[in-house]
C-alpha positions as CSV (number, residue, x, y, z in Angstrom):
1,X,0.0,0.0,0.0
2,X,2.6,2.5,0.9
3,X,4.6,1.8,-2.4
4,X,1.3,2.3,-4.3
5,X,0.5,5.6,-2.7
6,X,4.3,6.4,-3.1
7,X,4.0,6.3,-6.9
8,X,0.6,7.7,-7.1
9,X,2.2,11.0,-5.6
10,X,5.2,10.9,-7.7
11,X,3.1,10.6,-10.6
12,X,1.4,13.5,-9.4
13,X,4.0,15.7,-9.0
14,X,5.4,15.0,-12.7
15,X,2.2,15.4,-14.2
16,X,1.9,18.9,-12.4
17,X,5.2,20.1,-13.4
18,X,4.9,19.2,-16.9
19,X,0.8,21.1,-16.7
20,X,3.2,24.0,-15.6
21,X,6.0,24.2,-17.7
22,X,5.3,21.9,-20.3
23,X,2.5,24.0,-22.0
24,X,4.3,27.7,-21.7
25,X,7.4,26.2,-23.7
26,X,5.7,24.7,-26.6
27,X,3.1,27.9,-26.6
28,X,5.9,30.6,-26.5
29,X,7.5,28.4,-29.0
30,X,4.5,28.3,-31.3
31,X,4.5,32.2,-31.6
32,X,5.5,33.0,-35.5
33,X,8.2,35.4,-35.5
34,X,7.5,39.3,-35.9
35,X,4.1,38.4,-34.0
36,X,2.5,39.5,-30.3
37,X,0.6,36.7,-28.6
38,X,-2.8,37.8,-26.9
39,X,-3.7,34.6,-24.4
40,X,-5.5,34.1,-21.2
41,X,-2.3,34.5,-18.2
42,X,-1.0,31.4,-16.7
43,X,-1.8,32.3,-13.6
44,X,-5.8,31.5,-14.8
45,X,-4.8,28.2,-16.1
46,X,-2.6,27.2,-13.3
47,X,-5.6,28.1,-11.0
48,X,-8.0,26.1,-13.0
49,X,-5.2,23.0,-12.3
50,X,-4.8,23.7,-9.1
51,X,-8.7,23.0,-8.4
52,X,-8.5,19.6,-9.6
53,X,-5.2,18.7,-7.6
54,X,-6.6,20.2,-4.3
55,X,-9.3,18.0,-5.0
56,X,-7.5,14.6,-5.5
57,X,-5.3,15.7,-2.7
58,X,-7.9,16.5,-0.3
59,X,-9.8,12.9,-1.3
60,X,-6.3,11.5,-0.9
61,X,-6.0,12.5,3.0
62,X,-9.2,11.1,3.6
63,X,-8.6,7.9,1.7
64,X,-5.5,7.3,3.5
65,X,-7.5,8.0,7.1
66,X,-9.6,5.7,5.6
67,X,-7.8,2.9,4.8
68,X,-6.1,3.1,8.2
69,X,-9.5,3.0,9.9
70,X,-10.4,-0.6,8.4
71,X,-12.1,0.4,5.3
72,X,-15.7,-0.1,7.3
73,X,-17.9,-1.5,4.4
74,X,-20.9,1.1,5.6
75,X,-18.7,4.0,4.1
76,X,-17.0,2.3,0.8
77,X,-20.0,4.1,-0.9
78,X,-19.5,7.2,-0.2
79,X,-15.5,7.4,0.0
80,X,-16.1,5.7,-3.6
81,X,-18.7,8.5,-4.9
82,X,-15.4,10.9,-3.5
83,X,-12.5,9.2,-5.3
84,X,-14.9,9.3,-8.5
85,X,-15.5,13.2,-8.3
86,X,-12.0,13.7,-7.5
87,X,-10.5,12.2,-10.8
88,X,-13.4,13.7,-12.8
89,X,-12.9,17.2,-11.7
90,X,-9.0,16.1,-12.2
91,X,-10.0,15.3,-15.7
92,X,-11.9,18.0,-16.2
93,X,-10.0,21.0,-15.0
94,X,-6.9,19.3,-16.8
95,X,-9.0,19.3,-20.3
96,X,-10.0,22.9,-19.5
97,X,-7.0,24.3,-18.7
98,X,-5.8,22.9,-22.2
99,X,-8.5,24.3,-23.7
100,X,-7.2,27.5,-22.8
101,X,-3.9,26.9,-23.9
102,X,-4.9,26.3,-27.3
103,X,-7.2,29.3,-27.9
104,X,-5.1,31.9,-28.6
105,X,-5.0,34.8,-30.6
106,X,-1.3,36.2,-32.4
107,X,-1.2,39.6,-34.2
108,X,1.0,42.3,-36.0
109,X,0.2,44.9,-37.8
110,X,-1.8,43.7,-40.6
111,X,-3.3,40.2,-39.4
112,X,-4.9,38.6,-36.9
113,X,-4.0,34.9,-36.7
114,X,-6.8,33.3,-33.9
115,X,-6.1,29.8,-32.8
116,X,-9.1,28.1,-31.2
117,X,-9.7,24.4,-30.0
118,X,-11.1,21.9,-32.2
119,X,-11.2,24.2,-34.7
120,X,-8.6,25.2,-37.9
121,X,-6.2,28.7,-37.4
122,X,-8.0,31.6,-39.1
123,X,-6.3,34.8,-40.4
124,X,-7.9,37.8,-40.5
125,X,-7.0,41.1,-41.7
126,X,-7.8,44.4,-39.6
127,X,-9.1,46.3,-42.4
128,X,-11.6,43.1,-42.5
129,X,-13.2,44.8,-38.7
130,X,-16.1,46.4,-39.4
131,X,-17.7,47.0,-35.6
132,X,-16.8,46.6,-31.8
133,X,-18.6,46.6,-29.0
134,X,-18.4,45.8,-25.7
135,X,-16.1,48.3,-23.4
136,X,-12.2,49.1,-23.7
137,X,-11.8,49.0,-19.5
138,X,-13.4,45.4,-19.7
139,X,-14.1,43.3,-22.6
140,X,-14.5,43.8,-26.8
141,X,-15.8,41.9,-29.2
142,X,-14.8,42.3,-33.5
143,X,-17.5,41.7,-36.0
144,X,-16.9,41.3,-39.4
145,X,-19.4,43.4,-42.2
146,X,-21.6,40.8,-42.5
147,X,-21.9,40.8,-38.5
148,X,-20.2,37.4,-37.7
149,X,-18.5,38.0,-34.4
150,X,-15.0,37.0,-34.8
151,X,-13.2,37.5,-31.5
152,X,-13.7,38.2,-27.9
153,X,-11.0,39.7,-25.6
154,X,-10.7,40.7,-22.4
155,X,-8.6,42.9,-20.0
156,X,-7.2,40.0,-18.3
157,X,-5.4,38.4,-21.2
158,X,-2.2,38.5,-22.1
159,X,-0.7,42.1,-24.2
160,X,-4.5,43.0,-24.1
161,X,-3.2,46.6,-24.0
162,X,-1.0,46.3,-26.4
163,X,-4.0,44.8,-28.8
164,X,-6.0,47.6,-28.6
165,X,-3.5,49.9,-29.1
166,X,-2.9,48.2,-32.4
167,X,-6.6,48.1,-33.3
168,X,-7.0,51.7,-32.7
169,X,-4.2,52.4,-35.1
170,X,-5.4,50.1,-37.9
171,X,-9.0,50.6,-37.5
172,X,-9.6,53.7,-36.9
173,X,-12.5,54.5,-38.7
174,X,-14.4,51.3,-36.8
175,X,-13.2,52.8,-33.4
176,X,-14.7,56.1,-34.0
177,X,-18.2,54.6,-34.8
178,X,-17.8,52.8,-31.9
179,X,-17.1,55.9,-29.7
180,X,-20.2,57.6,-31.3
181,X,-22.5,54.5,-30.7
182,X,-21.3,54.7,-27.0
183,X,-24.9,56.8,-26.4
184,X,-27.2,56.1,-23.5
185,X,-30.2,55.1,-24.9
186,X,-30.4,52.0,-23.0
187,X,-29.5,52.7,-19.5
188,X,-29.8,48.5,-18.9
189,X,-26.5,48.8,-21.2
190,X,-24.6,51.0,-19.0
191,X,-24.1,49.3,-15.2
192,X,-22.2,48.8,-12.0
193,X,-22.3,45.6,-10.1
194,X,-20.4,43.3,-8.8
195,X,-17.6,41.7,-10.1
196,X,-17.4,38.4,-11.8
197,X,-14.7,36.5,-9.4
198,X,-17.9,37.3,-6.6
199,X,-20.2,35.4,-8.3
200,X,-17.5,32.6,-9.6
201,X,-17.4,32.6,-5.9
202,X,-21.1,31.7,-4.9
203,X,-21.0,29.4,-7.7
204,X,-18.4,27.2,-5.9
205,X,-20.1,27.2,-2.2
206,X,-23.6,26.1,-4.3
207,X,-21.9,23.3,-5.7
208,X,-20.3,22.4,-2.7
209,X,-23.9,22.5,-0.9
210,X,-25.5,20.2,-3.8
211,X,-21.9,17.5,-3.6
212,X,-22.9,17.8,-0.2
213,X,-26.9,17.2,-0.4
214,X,-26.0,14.1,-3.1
215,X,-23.6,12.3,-0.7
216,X,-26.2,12.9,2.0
217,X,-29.1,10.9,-0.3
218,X,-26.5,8.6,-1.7
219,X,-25.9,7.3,2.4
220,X,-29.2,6.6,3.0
221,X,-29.0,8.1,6.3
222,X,-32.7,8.4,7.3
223,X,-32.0,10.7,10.3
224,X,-29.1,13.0,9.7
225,X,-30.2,15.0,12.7
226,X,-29.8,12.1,14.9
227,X,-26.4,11.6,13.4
228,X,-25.7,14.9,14.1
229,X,-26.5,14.8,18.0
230,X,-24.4,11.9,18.2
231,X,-21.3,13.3,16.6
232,X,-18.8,14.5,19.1
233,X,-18.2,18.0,18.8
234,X,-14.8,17.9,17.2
235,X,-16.5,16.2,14.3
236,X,-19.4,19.5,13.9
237,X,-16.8,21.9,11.6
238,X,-17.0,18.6,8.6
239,X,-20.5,18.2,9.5
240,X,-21.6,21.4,8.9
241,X,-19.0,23.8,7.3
242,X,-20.6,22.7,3.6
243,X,-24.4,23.1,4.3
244,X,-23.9,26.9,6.3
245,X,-21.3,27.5,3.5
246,X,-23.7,26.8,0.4
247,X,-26.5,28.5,2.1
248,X,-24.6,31.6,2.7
249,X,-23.2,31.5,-0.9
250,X,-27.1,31.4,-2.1
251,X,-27.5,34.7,0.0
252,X,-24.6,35.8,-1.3
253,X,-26.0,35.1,-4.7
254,X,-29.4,36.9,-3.7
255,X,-27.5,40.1,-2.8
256,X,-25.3,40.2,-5.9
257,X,-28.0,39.9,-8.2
258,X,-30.3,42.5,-6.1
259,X,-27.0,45.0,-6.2
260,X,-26.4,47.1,-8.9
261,X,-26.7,51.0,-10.4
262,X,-28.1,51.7,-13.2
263,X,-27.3,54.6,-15.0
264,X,-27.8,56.7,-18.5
265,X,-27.1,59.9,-19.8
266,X,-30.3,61.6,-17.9
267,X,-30.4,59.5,-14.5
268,X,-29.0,56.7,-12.5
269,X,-31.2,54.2,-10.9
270,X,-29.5,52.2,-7.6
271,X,-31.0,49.1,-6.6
272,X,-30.1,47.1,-3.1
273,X,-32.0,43.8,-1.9
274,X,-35.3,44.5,-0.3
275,X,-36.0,47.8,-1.5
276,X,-37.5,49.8,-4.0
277,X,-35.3,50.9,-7.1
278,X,-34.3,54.7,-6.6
279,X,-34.0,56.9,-9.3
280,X,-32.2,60.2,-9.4
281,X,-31.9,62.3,-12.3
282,X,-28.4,63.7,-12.6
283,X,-29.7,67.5,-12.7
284,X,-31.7,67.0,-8.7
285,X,-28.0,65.9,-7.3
286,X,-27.1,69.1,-5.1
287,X,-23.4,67.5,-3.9
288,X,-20.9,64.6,-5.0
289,X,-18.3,63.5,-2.4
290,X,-15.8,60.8,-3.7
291,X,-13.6,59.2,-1.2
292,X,-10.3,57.8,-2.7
293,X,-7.3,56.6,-1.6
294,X,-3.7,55.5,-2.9
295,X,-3.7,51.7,-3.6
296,X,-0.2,50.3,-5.6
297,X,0.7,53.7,-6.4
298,X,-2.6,54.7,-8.2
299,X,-5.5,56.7,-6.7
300,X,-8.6,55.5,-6.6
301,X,-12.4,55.7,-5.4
302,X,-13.2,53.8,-3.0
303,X,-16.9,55.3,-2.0
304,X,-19.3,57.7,-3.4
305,X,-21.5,59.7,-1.6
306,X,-24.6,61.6,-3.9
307,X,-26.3,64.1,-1.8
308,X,-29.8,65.5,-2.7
309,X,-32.9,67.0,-1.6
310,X,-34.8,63.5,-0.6
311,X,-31.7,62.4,1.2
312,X,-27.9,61.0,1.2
313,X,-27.2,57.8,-1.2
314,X,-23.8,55.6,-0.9
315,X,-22.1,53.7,-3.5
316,X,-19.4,51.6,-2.1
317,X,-16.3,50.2,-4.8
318,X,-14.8,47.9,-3.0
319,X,-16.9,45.0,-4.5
320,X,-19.0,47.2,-7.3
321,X,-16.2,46.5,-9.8
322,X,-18.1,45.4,-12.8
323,X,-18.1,48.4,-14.8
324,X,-16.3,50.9,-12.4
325,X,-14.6,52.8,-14.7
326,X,-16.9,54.1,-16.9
327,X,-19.0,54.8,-14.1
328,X,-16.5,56.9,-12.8
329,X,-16.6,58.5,-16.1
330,X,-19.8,58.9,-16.4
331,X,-20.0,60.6,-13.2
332,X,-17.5,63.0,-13.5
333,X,-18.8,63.8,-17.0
334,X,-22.1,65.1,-15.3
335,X,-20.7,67.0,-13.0
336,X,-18.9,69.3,-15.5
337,X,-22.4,69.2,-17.5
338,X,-25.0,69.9,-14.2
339,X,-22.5,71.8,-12.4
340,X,-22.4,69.9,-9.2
341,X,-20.4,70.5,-6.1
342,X,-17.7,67.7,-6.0
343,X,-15.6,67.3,-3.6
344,X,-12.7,64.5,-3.2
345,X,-11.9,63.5,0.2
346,X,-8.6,61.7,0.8
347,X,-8.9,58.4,2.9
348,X,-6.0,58.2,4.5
349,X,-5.6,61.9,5.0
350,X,-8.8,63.2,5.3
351,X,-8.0,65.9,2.9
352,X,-10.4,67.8,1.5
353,X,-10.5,69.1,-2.5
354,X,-13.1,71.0,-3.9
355,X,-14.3,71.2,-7.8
């Protein structure tokens, strides 16, 4: 036994370094020369490994503990329904991180070569870009003139920066009608909520609370209560860290979905769980106070406070990051347009600045 769980771990730890550096040789080798590569980071794919090996480690631990306890036949089920998970999530986090290795995009400054899984290389010229959409702080998508979308990047890839730059040089006609079409006609177009990792997030505690609610049916325990009041309390934390953990992600989920602000060229509509939408229309605002503060050697906001006649409203940043920058935009557009009193406060210094 301990030579087969010997070279189960060794196998392990050579199929993790060659996940890890493996894949970055033969993609940085695959670059053609005088091109730029535009790729998810590794650090994403790496993550999305990582997930799978916790898993099988984790499963491990308790296998071992397992094995050392007798095996007790009542439990083979359900440490067998655990071992199976464990190599399918291995299985499938390994297939998805090379998924994302493959799907990759390289440019210069006349074609776009994209690379996508189970599908042939396509080359595409820039002058071939007829319309973006989508937002420069967050995510853009080509079209083609006959409207076939073609490509979808985001801020987190790889050289993303340097893309646009590029794109804005070669297409610059296509840029322009997407600055124009940037109009606020559909305020459900324009919004601040909260960021994506939050509900990537909740999604992982819900599954964890339906794994846990399957193993729980698959057991056939017909009083888990019972079991409960009979478990000594050292055993409670296992017991019930999945079920409180999956119900607070589903509030979590609640809240996120119930969070957001609204907002167009005319009015801004903020929403919180349990309560009425608000609307304000930019010209009622009397007073704008943004609180900022230096983070990695860049200021930012970190609250907003909108003052009017009806009463005091608060925007808080630290998790409305969905859409932040143009928000900010937006704001500070309107108060140069409505004249309203803004005023910057520093948070670490409490300093006061007045526009």
């Amino acid at each position: 036994m301990e030579k087969l769980l010997f070279t189960l771990i060794l196998v392990l730890a050579v199929g993790i370094i060659y996940l890890i550096t493996g894949r970055n040789r033969r993609q940085i080798n695959k670059i053609p020369e005088g091109m730029a590569i535009l790729c998810q980071p590794p650090g994403k794919r790496y993550l999305v490994y990582a997930l799978g090996v916790l898993a099988v480690v984790f499963v491990g631990i308790f296998s071992i503990l397992y094995i050392i306890d007798g095996a007790p036949g009542e439990a083979r089920g359900m440490w067998s329904l655990c071992v199976a998970m464990a190599i399918l999530l291995l299985i499938v986090t390994i297939f998805a991180g090379n998924i994302m290795v493959r799907e990759c995009i390289y440019f210069n400054g006349d074609t776009i070569q994209i690379e996508k899984a189970f599908q042939k290389p396509r080359t595409v010229r820039w002058q071939e870009i007829r319309k973006i959409d989508g937002s420069f702080d967050n995510m853009v998508n080509l079209y083609l003139s006959d409207g076939t979308k073609i490509l979808t990047v985001g801020i987190g890839m790889v050289n993303y920066e340097l893309f646009c730059d590029v794109l804005r040089k070669k297409c610059p006609e296509t840029v322009a009608v997407y600055y124009r079409s940037q109009v606020y006609e559909s305020p459900q177009k324009r919004i601040l909520r909260y960021g994506t990792e939050y509900y990537i997030l909740a999604g992982l505690g819900i599954l964890i609370l339906l794994e846990y609610l399957a193993m729980l049916l698959l057991s056939g325990e017909e009083n888990p209560l019972r079991s409960f009041s009979q478990s000594e309390p050292s055993e409670w934390f296992s017991l019930l860290f999945a079920p409180i953990y999956g119900v607070a992600c589903l509030i979590f989920l609640f809240i996120m979905c119930n969070t957001r602000v609204r907002y167009s060229e005319e009015k801004m509509m903020i929403k919180h769980p349990i309560r009425k939408e608000t609307e304000l229309y930019w010209r009622n605002i009397q007073r704008i106070e943004a609180v900022t503060a230096v983070k990695q050697g860049k200021r930012t906001w970190k609250k907003l406070r909108i003052y009017t006649k009806e009463g005091v409203y608060r925007i808080n940043f630290a998790y409305l990051t969905h859409g932040k920058d143009d928000f900010i935009a937006e704001v500070l557009k309107m108060v140069e347009k409505y004249e309203i009193i803004f005023i910057q406060i520093d948070f670490n210094k409490n300093d006061l600045n007045k526009v």
